[in-house]
N, C-alpha and C positions, 0 to 999 in steps of 0.2 A: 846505562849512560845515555845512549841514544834514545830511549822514551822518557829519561829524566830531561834531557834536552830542550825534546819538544814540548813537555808537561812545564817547561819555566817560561817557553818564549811564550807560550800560550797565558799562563797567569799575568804575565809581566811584557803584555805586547805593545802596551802603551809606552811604559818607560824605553824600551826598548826604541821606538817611535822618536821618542823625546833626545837619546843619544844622539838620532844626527840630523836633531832637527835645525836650519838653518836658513837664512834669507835664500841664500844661492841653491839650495836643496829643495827649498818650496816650489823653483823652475824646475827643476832637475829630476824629480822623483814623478814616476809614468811618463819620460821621456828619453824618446834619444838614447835607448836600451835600459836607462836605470831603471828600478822598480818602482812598482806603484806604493805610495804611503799605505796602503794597506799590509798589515801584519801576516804573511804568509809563510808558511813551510813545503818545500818541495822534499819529498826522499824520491821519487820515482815508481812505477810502476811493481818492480820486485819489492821491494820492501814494504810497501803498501798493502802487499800480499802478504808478506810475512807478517806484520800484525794486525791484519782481517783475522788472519787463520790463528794466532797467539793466540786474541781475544775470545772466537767462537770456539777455540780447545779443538780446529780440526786438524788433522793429519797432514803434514807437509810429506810431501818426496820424496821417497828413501827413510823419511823417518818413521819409528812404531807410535809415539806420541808427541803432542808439543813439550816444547822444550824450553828454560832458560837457559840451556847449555850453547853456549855460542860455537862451538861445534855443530852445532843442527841450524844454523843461520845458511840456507841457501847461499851458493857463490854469487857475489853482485858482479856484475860487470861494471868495467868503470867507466863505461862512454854511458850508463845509463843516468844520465845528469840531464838538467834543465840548459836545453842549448836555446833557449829563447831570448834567456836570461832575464825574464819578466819576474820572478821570484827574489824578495827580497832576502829569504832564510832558507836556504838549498842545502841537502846534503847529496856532495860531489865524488864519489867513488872512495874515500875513505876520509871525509873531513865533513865539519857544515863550515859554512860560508855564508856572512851576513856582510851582503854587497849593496846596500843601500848607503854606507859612509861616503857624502860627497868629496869631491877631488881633492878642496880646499881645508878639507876638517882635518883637525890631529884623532885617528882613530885612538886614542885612548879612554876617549870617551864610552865610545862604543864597549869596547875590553872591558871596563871596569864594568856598566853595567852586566853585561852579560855572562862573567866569570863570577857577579856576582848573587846573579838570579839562578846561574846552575849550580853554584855552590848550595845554596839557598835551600832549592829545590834537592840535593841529594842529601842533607842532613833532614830536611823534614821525612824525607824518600825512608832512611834510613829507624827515623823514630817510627814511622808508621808499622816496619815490619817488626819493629822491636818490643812493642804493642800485641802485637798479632801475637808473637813467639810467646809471650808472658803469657797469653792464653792459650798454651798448650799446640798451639797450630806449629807446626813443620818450617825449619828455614826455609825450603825450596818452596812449601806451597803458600806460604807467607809473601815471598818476593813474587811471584806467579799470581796471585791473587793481587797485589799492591799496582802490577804495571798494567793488569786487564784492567782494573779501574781509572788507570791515568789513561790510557789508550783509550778506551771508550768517552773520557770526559774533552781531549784534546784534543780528536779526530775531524772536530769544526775549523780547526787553523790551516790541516792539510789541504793543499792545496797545487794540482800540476797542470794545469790549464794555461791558457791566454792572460797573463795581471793585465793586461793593458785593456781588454774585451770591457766593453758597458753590462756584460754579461755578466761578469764576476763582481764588479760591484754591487748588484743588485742582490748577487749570492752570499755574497758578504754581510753584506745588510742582516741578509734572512738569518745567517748563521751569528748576529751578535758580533762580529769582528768591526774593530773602528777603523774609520776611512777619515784620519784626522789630515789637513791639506796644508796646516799654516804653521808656522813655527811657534807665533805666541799660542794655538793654542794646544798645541803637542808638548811645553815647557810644563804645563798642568802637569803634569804627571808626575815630574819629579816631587810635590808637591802634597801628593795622595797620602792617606793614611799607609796604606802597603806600602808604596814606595819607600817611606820613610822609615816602616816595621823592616823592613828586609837591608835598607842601608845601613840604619841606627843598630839593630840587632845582631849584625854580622861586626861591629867594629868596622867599616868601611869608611862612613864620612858620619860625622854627629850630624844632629838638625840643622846645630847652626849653619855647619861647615856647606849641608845642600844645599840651604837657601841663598848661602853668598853664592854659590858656584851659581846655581840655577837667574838671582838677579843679576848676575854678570853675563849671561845667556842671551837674557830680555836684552840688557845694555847693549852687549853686540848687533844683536838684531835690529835695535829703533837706529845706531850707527850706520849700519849699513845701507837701510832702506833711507837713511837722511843725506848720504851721499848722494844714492842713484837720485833722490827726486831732486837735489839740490842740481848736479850735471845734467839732468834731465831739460830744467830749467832753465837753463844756461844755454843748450845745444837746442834748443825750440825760438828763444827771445834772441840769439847770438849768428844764429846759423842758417837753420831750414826757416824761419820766419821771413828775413829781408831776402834771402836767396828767392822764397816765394813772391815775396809781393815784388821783388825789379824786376821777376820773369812775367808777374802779370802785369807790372805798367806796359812793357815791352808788348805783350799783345792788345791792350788797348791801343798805346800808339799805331801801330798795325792796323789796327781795325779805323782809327780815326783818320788813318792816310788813304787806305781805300775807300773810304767814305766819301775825303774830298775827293777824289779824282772820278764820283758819281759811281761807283761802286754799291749796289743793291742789299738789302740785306741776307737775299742766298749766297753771297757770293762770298759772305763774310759769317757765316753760321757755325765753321769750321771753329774759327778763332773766337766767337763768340761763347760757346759751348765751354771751351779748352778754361777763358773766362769762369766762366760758373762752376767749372768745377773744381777749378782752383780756390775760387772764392770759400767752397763748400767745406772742404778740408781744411782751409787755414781757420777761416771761422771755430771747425770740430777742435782743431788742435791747439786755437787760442782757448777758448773755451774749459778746455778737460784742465789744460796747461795751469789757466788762472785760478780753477777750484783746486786743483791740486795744492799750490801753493799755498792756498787762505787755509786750507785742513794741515800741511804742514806747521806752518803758523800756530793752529790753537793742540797741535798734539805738543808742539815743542814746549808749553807752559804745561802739561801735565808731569806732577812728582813724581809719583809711583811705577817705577819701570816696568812694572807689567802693562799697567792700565795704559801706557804711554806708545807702548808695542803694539796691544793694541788697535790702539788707535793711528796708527802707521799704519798697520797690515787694513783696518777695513775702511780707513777712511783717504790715505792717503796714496800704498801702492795700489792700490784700486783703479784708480786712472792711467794709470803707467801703459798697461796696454791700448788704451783710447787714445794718446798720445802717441803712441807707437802707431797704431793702426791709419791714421790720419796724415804721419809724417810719413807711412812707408807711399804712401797714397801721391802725395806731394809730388814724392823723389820720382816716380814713375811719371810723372806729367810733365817734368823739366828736362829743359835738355843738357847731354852734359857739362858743355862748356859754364855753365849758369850754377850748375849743380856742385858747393863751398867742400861736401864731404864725399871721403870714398862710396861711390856706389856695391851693390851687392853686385853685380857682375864682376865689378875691378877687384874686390875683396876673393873672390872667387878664383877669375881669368886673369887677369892681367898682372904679369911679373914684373 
């Protein structure tokens, strides 16, 4: 069961991907303790050893030969777990754990796919040694021979390191493993010829039944991302915009009173500066603000929910952080009394 496990997440790591994949998940995954979108397995360092040594047929501790007798399974300890928590597919002292489901998801999703790629996985598991027995091979060395081959082909998913490290992704890369980062394009999956061999075949969902679930997916998604840019827009032309420009007439007038009263230009460089660079940021965050909306605009006339998604994720949340980045820029240059929304210190400090 434990090498059929990991032998499904590794066939089926995209789909798997795809279960929680989400607009809010796209922030959320390699951050802030959640895992990185990359497809990973932790068991720990003991058992890691335990199917080195399965696989190469050596001698464990105490034992005469290897074994499938779960009797000759070394004692794990159970603080031997992934306390980083950078691992998306962990197994935690007698359980796995697949903690990539964001906050806001009905983990049913999840469940269903992956109850239903390990069902999947132990009925093929089980034809394979059924095969074997018909040609005369031994039950024990039939299942013995079936998990050193799923072990040796699945060994590219293990993984107990740093997810978060630039290191692993480029390990990742090497080993074939996908590093998908968007929700439209992790919905692919449900999509796939396997996907749909392992759904349809199992009696789980028919084709139709994916494809509605899956374009109601998309639909969530281009919904969502069509709120944030729409309040996005809102909170930019409504708020931080004139809050910006009456704090920067306010320093021009400033600057044209020192002026008249023969005031030099050193002497007003302070307030001149505070000027340009206010100017600099509002211009970035009219700018990012006004393409945002003209790509909101022509994704909103696309049919096709996928194509439509899309088109949200690369052409429209794309600005979202250039807008961010520009309004956090702002807030920092104004002074409170001036400044319409809670600051991050007040959000933080102040009860």
């Amino acid at each position: 069961f434990f090498v059929n496990t990991i032998k499904a997440v590794h066939v089926h790591a995209d789909l798997l991907r795809a279960s929680i994949a989400s607009a809010g998940n796209d922030h959320r995954l390699g951050a802030s303790e959640a895992p990185p979108a990359i497809m990973s397995v932790f068991i720990g360092s003991s058992l890691t050893n335990v199917l080195k040594s399965f696989e190469k047929d050596q001698k464990h501790k105490d034992d005469s030969n290897p074994s499938i007798d779960v009797n000759r399974i070394p004692k794990i300890l159970r603080d031997n777990t992934d306390r980083n928590r950078t691992s998306p597919f962990a197994f935690t002292g007698n359980k796995f754990e697949y903690r990539a489901v964001g906050s806001d998801q009905n983990c049913a999703a999840s469940m269903t796919v992956l109850n239903t790629i390990v069902g999947n996985q132990l009925m093929a598991f089980k034809a394979e040694i059924e095969a074997l027995m018909a040609d005369k091979v031994k039950k024990e060395d039939a299942i013995k021979s079936v998990i050193k081959k799923y072990i040796k082909k699945s060994k590219k998913i293990l993984f107990e390191g740093n997810g978060y490290g630039d290191e692993w992704v480029k390990m990742a890369e090497k080993r074939g493993l996908s590093n998908v980062k968007t929700t439209p394009q992790a919905l692919d999956a449900y999509m796939s010829k396997s996907s749909k061999k392992v759904f349809v075949s199992n009696n789980i969902l028919t084709e139709t039944e994916l494809e509605a679930r899956t374009e109601i997916r998309y639909e969530n998604y281009i919904l969502k991302i069509q709120i944030e840019g729409r309040i996005l827009n809102e909170l930019v032309t409504t708020h931080i915009m004139p809050a910006a420009l009456e704090y920067q007439n306010k320093l021009v007038e400033n600057i044209k009173d020192l002026e008249s009263i023969g005031m030099k230009d050193g002497s007003v460089k302070a307030q001149k500066d505070m000027v340009k660079s206010l100017s600099k940021y509002i211009q970035g965050m009219y700018s990012a603000n006004k393409k945002m909306t003209e790509a909101r605009k022509l994704a909103n006339v696309i049919e096709h929910p996928k194509d439509q998604a899309i088109a949200y994720c690369d052409n429209v949340a794309t600005y979202f952080e250039e807008i961010r980045y520009n309004a956090d820029r702002i807030e920092r240059n104004i002074a409170d009394g001036d400044w319409p929304l809670p600051k991050y210190r007040e959000l933080l400090f102040v009860r």
